[in-house]
C-alpha positions in Angstrom: -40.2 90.7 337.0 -40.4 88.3 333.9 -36.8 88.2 332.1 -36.9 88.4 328.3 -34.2 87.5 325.5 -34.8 88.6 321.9 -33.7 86.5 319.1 -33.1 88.1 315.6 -31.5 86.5 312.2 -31.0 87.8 308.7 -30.1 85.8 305.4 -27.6 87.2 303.1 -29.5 86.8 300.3 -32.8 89.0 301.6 -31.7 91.2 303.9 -28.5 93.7 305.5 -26.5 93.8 308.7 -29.3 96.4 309.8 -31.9 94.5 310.0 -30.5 92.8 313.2 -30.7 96.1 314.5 -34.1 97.1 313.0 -35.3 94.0 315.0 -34.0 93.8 318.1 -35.9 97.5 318.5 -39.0 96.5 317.5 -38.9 93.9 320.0 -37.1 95.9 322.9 -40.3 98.1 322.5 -42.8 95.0 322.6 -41.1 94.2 326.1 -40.9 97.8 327.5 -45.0 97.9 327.0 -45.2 94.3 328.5 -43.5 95.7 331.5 -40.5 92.3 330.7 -36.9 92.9 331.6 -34.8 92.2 328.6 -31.9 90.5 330.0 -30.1 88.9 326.8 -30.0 89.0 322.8 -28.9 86.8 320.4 -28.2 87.0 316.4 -27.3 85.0 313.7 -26.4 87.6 310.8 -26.2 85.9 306.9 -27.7 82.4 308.4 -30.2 80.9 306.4 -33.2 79.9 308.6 -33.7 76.4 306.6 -30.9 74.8 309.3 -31.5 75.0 313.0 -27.3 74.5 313.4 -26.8 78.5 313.8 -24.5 79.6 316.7 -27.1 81.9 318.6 -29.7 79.7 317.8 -28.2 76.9 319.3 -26.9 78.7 322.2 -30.4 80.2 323.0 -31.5 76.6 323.3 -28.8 75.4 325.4 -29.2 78.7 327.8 -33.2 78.2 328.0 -32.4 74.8 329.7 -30.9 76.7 332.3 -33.6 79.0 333.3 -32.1 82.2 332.3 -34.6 83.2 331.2 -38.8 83.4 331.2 -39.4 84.6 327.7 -38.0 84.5 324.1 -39.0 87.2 321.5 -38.7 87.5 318.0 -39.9 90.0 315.2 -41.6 86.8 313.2 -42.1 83.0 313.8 -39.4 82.7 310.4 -37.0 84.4 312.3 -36.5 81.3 314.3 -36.4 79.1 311.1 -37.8 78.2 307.8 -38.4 74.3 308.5 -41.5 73.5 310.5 -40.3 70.7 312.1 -37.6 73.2 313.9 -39.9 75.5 314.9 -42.5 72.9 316.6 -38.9 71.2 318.2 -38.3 74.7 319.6 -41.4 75.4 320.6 -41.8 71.8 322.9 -38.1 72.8 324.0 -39.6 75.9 325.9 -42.7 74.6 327.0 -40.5 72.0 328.4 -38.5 73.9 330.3 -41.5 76.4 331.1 -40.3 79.4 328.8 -43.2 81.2 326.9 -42.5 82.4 323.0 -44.1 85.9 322.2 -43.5 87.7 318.5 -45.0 91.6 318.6 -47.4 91.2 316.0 -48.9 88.0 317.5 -48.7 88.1 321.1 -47.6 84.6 322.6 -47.2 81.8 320.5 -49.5 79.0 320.5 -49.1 75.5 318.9 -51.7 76.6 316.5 -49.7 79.4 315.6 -46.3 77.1 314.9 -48.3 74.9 312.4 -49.7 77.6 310.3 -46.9 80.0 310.3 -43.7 77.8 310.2 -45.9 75.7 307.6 -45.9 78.7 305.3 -42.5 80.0 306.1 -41.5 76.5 304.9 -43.3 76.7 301.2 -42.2 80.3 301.2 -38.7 78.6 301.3 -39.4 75.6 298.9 -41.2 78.5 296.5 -37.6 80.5 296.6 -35.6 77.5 295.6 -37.9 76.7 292.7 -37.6 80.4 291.3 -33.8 81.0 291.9 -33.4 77.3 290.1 -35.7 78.2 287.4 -33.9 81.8 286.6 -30.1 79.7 286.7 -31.8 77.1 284.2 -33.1 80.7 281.9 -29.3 81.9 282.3 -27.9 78.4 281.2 -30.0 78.2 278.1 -29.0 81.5 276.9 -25.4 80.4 277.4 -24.7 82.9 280.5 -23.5 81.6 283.9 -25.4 80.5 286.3 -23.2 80.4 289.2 -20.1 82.4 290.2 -17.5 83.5 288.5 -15.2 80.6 287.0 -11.0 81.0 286.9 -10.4 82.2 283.6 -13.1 84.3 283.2 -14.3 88.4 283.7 -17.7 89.6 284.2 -18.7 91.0 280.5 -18.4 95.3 281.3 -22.1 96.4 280.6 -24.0 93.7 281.2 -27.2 95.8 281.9 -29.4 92.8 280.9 -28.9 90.2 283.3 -26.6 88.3 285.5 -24.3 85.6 283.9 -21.8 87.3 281.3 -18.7 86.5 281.2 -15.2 87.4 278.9 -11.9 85.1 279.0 -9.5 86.9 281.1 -6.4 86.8 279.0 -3.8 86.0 281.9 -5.8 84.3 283.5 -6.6 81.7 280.4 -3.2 81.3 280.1 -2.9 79.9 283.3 -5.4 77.3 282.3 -3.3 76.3 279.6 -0.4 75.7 281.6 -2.3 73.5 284.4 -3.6 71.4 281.0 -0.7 71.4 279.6 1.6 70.1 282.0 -1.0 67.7 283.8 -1.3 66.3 280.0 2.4 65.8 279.9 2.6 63.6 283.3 2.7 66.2 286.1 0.6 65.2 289.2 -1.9 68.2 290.3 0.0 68.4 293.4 3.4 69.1 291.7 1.6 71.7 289.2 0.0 73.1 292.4 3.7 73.8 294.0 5.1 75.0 291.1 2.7 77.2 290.7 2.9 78.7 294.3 6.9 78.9 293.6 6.4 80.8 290.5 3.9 83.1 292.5 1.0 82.7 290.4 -2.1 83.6 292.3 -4.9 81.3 292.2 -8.9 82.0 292.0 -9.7 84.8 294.4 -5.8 85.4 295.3 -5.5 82.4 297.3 -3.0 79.8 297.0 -3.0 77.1 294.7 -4.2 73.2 296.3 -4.0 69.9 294.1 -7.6 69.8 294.8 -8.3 73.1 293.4 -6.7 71.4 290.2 -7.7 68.0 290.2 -11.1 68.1 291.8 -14.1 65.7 291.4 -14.4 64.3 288.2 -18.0 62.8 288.4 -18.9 66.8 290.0 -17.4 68.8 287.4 -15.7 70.4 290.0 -11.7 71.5 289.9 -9.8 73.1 287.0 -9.2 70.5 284.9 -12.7 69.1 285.0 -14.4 72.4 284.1 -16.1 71.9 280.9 -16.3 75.7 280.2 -12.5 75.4 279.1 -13.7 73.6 276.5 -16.3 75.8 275.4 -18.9 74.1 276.6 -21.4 74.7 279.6 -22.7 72.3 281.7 -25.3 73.1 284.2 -27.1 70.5 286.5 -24.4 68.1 287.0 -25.1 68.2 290.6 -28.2 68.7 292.9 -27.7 70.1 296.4 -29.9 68.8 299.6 -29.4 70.0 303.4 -28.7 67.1 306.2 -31.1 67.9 308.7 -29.0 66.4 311.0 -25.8 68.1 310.6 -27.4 71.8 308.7 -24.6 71.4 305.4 -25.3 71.2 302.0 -24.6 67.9 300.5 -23.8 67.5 296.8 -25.2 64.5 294.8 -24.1 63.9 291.2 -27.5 63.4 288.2 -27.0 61.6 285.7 -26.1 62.5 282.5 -29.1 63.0 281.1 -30.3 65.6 284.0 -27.5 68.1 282.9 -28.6 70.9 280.5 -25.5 71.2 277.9 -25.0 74.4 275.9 -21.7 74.8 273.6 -20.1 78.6 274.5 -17.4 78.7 271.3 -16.4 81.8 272.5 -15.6 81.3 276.0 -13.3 78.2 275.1 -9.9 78.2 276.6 -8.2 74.8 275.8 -8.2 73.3 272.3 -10.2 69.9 271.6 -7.0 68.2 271.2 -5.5 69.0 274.7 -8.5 68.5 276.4 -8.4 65.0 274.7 -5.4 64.5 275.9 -6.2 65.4 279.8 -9.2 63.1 280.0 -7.2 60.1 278.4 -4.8 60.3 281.2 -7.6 61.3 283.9 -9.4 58.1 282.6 -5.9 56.0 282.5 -4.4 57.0 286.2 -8.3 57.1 287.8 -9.8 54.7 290.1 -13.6 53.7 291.1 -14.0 54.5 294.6 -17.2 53.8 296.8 -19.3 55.9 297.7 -22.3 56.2 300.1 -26.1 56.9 299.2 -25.2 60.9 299.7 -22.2 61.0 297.5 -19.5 60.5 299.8 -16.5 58.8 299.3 -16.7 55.5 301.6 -13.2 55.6 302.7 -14.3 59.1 304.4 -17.1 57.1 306.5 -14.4 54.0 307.4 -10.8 55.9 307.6 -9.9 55.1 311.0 -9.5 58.0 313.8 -6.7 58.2 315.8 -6.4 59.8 319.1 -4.3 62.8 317.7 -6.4 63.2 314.5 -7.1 66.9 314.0 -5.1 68.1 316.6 -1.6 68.3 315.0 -0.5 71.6 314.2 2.8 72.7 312.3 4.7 75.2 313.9 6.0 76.8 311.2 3.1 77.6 309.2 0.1 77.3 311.8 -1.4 74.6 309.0 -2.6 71.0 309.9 -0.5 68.0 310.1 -1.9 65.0 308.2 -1.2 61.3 307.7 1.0 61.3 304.7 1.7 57.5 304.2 1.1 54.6 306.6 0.9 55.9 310.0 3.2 58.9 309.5 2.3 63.2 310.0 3.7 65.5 307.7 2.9 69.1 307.2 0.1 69.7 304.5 0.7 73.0 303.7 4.3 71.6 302.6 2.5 68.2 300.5 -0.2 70.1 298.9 1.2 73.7 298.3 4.7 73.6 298.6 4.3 77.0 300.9 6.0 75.6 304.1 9.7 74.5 304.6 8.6 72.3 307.1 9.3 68.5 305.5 10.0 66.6 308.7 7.9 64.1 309.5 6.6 61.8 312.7 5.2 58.4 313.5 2.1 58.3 314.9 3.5 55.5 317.4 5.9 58.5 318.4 3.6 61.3 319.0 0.7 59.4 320.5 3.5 58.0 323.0 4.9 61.2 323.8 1.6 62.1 325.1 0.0 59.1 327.1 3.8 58.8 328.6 3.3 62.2 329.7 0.1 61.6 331.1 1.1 58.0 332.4 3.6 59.5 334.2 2.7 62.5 335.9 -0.7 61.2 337.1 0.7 58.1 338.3 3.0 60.0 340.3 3.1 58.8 344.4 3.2 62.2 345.6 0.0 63.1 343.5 -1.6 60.3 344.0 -1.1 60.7 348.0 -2.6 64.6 347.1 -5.5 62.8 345.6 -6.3 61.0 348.3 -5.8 63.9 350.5 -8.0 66.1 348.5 -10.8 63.7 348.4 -11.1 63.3 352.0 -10.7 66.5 352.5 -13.3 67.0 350.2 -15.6 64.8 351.3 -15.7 65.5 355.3 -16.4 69.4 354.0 -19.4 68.3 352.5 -20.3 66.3 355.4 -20.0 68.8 357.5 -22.3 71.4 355.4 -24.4 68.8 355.3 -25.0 68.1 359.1 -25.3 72.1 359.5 -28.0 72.4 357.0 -29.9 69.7 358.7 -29.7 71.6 362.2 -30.6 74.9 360.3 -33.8 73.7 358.7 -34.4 71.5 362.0 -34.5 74.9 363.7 -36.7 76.8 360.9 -39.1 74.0 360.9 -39.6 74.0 365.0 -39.5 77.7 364.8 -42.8 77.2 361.8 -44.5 74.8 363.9 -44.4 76.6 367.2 -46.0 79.8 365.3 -48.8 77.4 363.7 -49.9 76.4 367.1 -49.3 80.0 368.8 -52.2 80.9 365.7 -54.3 78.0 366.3 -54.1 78.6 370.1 -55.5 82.4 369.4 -58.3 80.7 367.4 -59.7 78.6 369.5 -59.7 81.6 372.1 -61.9 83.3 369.9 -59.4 86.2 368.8 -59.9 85.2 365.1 -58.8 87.9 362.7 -59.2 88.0 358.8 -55.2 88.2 358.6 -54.3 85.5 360.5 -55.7 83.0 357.8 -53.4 84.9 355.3 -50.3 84.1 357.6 -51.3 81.0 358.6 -51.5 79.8 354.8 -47.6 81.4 354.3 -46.5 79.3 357.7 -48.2 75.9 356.4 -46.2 76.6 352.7 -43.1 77.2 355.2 -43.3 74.2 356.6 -44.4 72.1 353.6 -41.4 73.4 352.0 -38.7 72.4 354.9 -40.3 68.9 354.8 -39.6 68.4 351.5 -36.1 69.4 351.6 -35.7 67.1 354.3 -37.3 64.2 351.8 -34.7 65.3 349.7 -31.6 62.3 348.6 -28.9 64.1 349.9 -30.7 65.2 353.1 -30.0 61.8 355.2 -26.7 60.4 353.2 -24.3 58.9 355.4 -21.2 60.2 355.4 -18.8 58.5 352.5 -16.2 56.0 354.0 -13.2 56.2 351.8 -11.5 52.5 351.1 -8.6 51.7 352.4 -6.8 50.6 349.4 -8.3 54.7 347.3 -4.6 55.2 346.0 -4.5 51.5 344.6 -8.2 51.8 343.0 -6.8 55.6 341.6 -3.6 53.9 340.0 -5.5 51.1 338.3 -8.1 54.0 337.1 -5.2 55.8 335.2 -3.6 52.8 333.9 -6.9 51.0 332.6 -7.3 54.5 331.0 -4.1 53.9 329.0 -5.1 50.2 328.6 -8.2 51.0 326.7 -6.4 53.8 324.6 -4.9 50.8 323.0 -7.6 49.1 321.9 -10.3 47.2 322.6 -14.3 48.1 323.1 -13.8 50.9 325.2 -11.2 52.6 323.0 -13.4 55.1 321.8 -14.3 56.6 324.7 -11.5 56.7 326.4 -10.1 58.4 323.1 -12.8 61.0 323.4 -12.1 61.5 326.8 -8.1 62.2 326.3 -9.3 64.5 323.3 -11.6 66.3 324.9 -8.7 68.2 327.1 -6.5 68.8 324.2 -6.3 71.9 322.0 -3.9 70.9 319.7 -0.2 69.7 319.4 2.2 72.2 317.9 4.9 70.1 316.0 8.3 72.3 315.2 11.6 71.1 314.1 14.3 70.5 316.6 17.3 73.1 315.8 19.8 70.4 317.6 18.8 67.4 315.6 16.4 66.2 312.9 13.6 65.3 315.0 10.4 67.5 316.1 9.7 69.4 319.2 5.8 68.8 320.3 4.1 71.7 322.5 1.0 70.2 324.1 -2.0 72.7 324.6 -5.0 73.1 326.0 -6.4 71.8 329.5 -4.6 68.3 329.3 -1.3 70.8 329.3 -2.5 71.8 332.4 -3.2 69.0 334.4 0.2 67.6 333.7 1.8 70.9 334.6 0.0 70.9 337.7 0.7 67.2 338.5 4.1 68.1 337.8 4.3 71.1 340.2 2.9 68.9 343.1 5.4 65.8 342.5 8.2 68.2 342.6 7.0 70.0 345.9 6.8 66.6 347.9 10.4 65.6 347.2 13.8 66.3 348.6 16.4 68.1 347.2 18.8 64.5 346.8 15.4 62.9 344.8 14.9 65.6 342.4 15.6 64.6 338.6 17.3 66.3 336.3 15.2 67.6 333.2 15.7 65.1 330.7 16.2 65.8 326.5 15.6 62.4 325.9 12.7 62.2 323.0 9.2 61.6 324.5 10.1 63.0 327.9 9.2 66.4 329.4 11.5 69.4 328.9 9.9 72.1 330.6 6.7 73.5 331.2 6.1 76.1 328.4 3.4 78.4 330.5 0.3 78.1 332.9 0.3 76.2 336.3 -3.4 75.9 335.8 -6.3 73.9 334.9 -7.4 76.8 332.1 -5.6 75.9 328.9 -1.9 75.8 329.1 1.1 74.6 326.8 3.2 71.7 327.5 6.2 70.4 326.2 6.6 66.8 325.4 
């Protein structure tokens, strides 16, 4: 029975939740007529099909390396993407790992079919970009917006004509005003941002107010106070957006002036020519070149250093991210950027990335777990050995028992009682026994047993502590950060109630291991060895929950 999976995708802009539906039927049917076993579906709803990084997408391709499958289905070759150069990497994926691609209307896809069809699907794509850019140019020259709605501003009631009318919002507007007016008088965005959030002043779609919602990207014309509409003036063009096909996002890159298409709006002005003046005189006095890369990007985003916590700090208070705030020090963002979080307490990331290596120092280096290593490998090890001897007698048996029905045939043969079914068995015997001697050619069929050193725990120690060697520095550093980071979830930081310091909760599968290797190095000692818990800083208090390898949280 072949085993089919159908793959279906939508993109917000052209289609509805539905459609999923609608095609995952069509292609259930296909399959039902083919006599196929549909074992799986996956989906990517509102996913444009001009980046192969989609979730089901990439999970079909991950799952078809596994053999889970004999055939994938969709409704249409597009489904699968708009860029032809995904579509032919897909298609070499599954002929590669022997799985056959089959659409309803065209039966099973053939390499022919991927260079006409994705080819069009592609310049059907291109051909969409062109018009939607060409009817936001139309909207621009007749002074309407051609993007979303701005802060400040109210789609115009009865706008039957077209998309792109707006009206100031009055309270809104006046909110403008008072981000000009007090960033012209000295404030920094992130102080207007705070006050703002203290006042309760929503911000553009109800959220909270950021300093970068404020200050934004000058050369972009992105943020509030770089928003030429406030001034009455629209500017459309000031950016043009590509997709990485490595990475599937949409990168901004600035055009030159002479790109943009400039169209004065008198009446949707909402700062005075004086104030606005006065912002971009003290924009252009406190600003700063930075570099930036052939995309755009600010340099110091491709060379700011990552350290082995970055990412992974988490404020307990308000579940946002900690950050570096100055050199080498985490402080809560939400409580730098918004003012939202009471949480002003900071760390050192000497203090924090030593909490955790003591921790794992410590309780893998452990005698008693280290002699449980040891253990556990030999253990391990003789099993295998074991299976592996018995396997050998098995097939040893089913191969004698194969050769002695081979000659029993023969033998019948040669006596002249030939019948038309013996050739039929004797061809299954001879792929019986071709079979068994090829397992037996197999690596692992003749390895020797493993002979473990003598000095394993001594080897296991220097393992763990070259581990916390390279952490420190040097060539390998990267790695052996990846491979610490890889087990963590994230590191909850909450202030101490008994002193001024923070309390770190480690979780994720790292949490478990040391909970584990905890566990074991307090079975294998006496009661008069035992330590008391310690509070000292860095040290572990308790284990917070799990006694597992599945994700767990630890405290440090």
């Amino acid at each position: 029975m072949m085993r089919a999976v159908i793959y279906a995708r939508y993109s917000s802009d052209q289609q509805r939740e539905a459609s999923i539906a609608d095609q995952i039927e069509v292609c259930r049917r296909y399959a039902e007529r083919q006599g196929w076993t549909v074992v799986d579906h996956y989906s990517d709803a509102a996913l444009s099909g001009a980046s192969r990084h989609r979730p089901a997408f990439q999970k079909l391709l991950r799952e078809a390396g596994q053999r889970r499958f004999d055939i994938v289905l969709c409704e249409a070759i597009d489904r699968l993407g708009r860029r032809l150069a995904d579509t032919a990497d897909l298609q070499d994926r599954l002929a590669f790992h022997g799985v056959r691609l089959f659409t309803p209307q065209l039966g099973e896809i053939t390499t022919i079919h991927v260079a006409v069809m994705g080819m069009m699907a592609q310049v059907a794509l291109k051909d969409l970009a062109d018009k939607t850019r060409r009817g936001q140019l139309g909207r621009a020259m007749a002074g309407r917006m051609p993007g979303g709605k701005a802060f400040g501003y109210d789609v115009l009631e009865g706008d039957t004509e077209g998309r792109g009318k707006r009206q100031i919002n009055p309270a809104e507007a006046a909110v403008v005003q008072r981000i000009f007016r007090l960033f012209a008088d000295g404030a920094s965005p992130r102080a207007i941002a705070k006050r703002l959030n203290a006042d309760g002043v929503p911000g553009p779609e109800g959220r909270l107010w950021q300093d970068t919602t404020i200050r934004g990207q000058v050369e972009r014309g992105t943020g509030i106070l770089n928003n030429a509409i406030y001034a009455g003036r629209l500017e459309w063009n000031r950016c043009s957006y590509v997709k990485d096909p490595e990475t599937g996002k949409r990168v901004a890159r600035p055009n030159p002036p002479e790109a943009w298409e400039v169209v004065e709006v008198p009446e949707l002005r909402i700062v005075d020519a004086a104030l606005w003046e006065r912002v971009k005189a003290r924009q252009a006095s406190i600003g700063f070149t930075m570099g930036r890369d052939d995309q755009g990007n600010a340099l110091n985003r491709a060379h700011r250093r990552k350290f082995l916590l970055s990412g992974l700090l988490t404020c307990g208070c308000c579940g946002g991210g900690y950050t570096i705030m100055a050199k080498d020090r985490y402080g809560c963002a939400a409580h730098r950027s918004k003012g939202t979080c009471t949480n002003d307490r900071t760390i050192s990331r000497f203090d924090i990335e030593r909490r955790v290596l003591t921790g794992l120092k410590e309780r893998l280096l452990a005698p008693e777990l280290v002699q449980e290593f040891v253990d556990s490998f030999r253990a391990g090890v003789e099993a295998a050995t074991a299976d592996r001897e018995a396997n050998r007698r098995t097939r040893e048996r089913e191969l004698a028992a194969v050769e002695r029905k081979i000659a029993a045939i023969l033998k019948a043969i040669e006596d002249g009682l030939y019948h038309e079914s013996m050739k039929e068995r004797l061809t299954i015997l001879e792929a019986d026994k071709a079979r068994l001697l090829a397992e037996a050619e197999e690596p692992d069929a003749d390895l020797p047993s493993v002979l473990l050193h003598p000095h394993l725990a001594d080897l296991y120690r220097r393992k763990v502590e070259a581990l916390e060697a390279a952490l420190a520095g040097g060539e390998d550093s990267a790695e052996a950060m990846e491979m610490v980071r890889v087990m963590i979830d994230r590191v909850v930081l909450t202030p101490s109630p008994a002193g001024a310091g923070l309390n770190a909760d480690l979780h994720g599968e790292l949490a478990g291991v040391l909970a584990v290797c905890e566990g074991a190095a307090q079975m294998g000692k006496t009661q008069t060895h035992e330590r008391p818990g310690s509070f000292e800083p860095g040290r572990q208090v308790s284990v917070v929950a799990g006694a597992g390898f599945e994700p767990a949280a630890f405290r440090l």
